[in-house]
C-alpha positions in Angstrom: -25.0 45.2 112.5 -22.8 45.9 109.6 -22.5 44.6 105.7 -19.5 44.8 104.1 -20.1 44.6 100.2 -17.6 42.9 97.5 -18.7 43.9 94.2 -16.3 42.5 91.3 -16.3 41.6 87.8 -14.0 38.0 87.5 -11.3 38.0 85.3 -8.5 35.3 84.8 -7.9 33.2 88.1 -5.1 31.5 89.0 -3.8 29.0 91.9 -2.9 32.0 94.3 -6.2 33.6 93.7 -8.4 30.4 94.6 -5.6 30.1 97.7 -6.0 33.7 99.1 -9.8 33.6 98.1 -10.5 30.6 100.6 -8.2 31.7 103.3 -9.5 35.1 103.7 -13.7 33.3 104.0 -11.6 31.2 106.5 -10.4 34.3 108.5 -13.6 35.8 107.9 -15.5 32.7 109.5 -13.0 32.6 112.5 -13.6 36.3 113.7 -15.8 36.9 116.9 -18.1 39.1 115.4 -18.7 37.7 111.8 -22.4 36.8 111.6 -22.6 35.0 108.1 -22.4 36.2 103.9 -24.1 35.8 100.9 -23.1 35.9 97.4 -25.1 37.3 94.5 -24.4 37.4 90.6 -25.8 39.4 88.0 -24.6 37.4 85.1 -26.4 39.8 82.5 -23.6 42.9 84.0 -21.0 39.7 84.5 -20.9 40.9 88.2 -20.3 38.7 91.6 -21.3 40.5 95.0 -20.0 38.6 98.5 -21.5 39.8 101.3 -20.3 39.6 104.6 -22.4 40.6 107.7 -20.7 42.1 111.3 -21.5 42.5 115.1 -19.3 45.1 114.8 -17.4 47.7 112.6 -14.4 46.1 115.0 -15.2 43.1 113.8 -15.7 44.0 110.0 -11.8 46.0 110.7 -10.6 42.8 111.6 -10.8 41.3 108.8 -10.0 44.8 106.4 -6.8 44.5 108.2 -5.7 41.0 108.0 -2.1 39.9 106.0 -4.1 38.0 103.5 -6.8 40.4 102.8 -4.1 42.9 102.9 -2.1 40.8 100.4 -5.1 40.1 98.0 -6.5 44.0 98.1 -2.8 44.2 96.6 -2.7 42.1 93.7 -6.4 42.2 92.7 -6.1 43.6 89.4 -4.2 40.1 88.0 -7.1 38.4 88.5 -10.4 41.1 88.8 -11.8 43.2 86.0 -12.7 45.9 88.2 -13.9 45.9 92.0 -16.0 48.3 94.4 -16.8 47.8 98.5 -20.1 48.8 100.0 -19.4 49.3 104.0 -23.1 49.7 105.1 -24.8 50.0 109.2 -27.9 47.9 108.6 -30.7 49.5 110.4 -33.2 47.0 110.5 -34.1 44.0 108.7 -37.3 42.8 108.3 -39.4 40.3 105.9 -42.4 37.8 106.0 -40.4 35.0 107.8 -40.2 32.4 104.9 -36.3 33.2 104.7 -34.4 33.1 107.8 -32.9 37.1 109.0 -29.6 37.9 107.5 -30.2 34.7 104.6 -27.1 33.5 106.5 -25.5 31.1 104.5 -22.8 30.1 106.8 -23.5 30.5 110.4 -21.3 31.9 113.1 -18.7 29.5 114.2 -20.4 27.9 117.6 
């Protein structure tokens, strides 16, 4: 498995951000491969984290490659305040079984 990492501090969105924002989760969602995401905030550093689990580093590519990604990777610095991406292997996960593996928040598309 593999986490791919968004870290970002917001700054002014507009209607194009909010647009390619929610069509690149959609893509995301839609790929074979994509096994769910979480998102973190640490308001006290005024920083968001999305993160996106893969089957795959294919998978993960996938998406790294897509037009819209592509398109918003481009014009980032309108809207973000700085950014930095984690690519990570997960070697194991593990916990007391209280929260479900992964913390999934969206599940695979079925």
């Amino acid at each position: 498995m593999y986490a791919s990492t968004f870290i970002f501090k917001a700054g002014q969105y507009d209607e194009e951000f909010h647009r390619l924002d929610k069509q690149i989760a959609e893509v995301a969602r839609s790929i074979a491969g994509y096994l769910g995401e979480e998102t973190w905030e640490n308001t006290g550093a005024g920083l968001i984290q999305n993160v996106y689990y893969w089957a795959s580093e294919e998978a993960l590519l996938e998406l790294i490659k897509h037009p819209a990604h592509l398109e918003a990777k481009a014009k980032q610095s309108r809207w973000l305040d700085g950014y930095r991406v984690v690519i990570a292997k997960v070697l194991r996960e593990y916990g007391d079984g209280k929260l479900p593996m992964r913390a999934i928040a969206t599940s695979a598309p079925s």
